[in-house]
C-alpha positions as CSV (number, residue, x, y, z in Angstrom):
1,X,-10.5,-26.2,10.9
2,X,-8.4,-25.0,8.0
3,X,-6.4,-21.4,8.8
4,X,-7.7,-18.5,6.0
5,X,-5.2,-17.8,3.7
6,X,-3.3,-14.2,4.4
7,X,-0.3,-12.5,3.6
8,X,1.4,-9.4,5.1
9,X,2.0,-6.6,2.9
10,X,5.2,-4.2,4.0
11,X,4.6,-0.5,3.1
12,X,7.5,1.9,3.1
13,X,6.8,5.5,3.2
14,X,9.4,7.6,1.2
15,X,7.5,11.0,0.4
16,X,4.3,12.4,2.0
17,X,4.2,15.9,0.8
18,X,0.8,17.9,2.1
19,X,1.1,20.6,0.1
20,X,0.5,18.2,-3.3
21,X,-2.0,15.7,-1.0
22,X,0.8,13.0,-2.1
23,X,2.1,10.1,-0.4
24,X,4.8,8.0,-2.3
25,X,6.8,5.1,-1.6
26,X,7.4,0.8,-1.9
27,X,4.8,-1.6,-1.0
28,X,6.1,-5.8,-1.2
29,X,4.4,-8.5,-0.5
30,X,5.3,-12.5,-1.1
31,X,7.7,-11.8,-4.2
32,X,6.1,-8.7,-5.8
33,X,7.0,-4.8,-5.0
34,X,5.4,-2.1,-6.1
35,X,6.2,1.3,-6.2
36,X,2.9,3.7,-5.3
37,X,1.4,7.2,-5.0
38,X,-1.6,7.7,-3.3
39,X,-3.1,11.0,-4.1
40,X,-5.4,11.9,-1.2
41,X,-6.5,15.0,-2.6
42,X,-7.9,13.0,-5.8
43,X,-8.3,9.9,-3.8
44,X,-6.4,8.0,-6.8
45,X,-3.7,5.4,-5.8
46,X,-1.4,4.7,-9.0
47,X,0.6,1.6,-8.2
48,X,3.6,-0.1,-10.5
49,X,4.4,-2.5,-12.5
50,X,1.3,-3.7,-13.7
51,X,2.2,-7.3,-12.7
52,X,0.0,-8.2,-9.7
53,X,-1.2,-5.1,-9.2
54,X,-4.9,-6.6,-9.2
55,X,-3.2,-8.7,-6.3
56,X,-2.8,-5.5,-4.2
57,X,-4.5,-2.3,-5.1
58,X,-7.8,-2.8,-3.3
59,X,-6.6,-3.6,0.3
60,X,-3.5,-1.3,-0.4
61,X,-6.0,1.3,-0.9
62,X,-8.1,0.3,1.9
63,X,-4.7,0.7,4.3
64,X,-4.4,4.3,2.9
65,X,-8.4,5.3,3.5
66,X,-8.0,3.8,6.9
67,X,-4.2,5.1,8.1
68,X,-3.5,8.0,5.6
69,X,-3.6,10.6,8.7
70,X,-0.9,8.7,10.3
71,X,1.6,7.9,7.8
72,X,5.0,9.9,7.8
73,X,8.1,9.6,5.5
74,X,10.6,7.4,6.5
75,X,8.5,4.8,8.5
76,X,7.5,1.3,7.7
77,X,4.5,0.0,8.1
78,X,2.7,-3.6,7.7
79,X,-1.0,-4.7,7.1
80,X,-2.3,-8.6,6.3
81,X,-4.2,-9.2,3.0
82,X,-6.3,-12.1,3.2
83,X,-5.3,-14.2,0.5
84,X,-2.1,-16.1,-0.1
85,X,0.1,-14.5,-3.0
């Protein structure tokens, strides 16, 4: 049986500010990194450089919808994508 593809995305969280409903900070994964800001108020995630950010953006966002309650500044956190980069 032939393992599914995955790779694990590493988020750093370097802002979460409640009053603005803003979390910021570096999301890398294979040999890409992205810089993010995932307005929770709007529910819009903004990620750069535009290279790869198709690669991403969905499961990145999916991470927030799912842990955004539990996030603080300063931490690191990891989640698998299921696709190889």
């Amino acid at each position: 049986m032939k393992a599914k593809p995955e790779t694990t995305a590493h988020v750093s969280v370097k802002e979460y500010c409640f009053t603005k409903k803003e979390v910021k900070g570096v999301v890398e994964a294979s040999d890409f990194k992205w810089t993010f800001t995932w307005s929770f108020g709007k529910g819009v995630l903004f990620v750069t450089p535009p290279l790869g950010r198709a690669l991403i953006q969905d499961s990145l966002l999916r991470f927030f919808l799912k842990k955004d309650y539990e996030l603080e500044a300063g931490n690191e956190y990891k989640f698998i994508i299921s696709a190889k980069f």
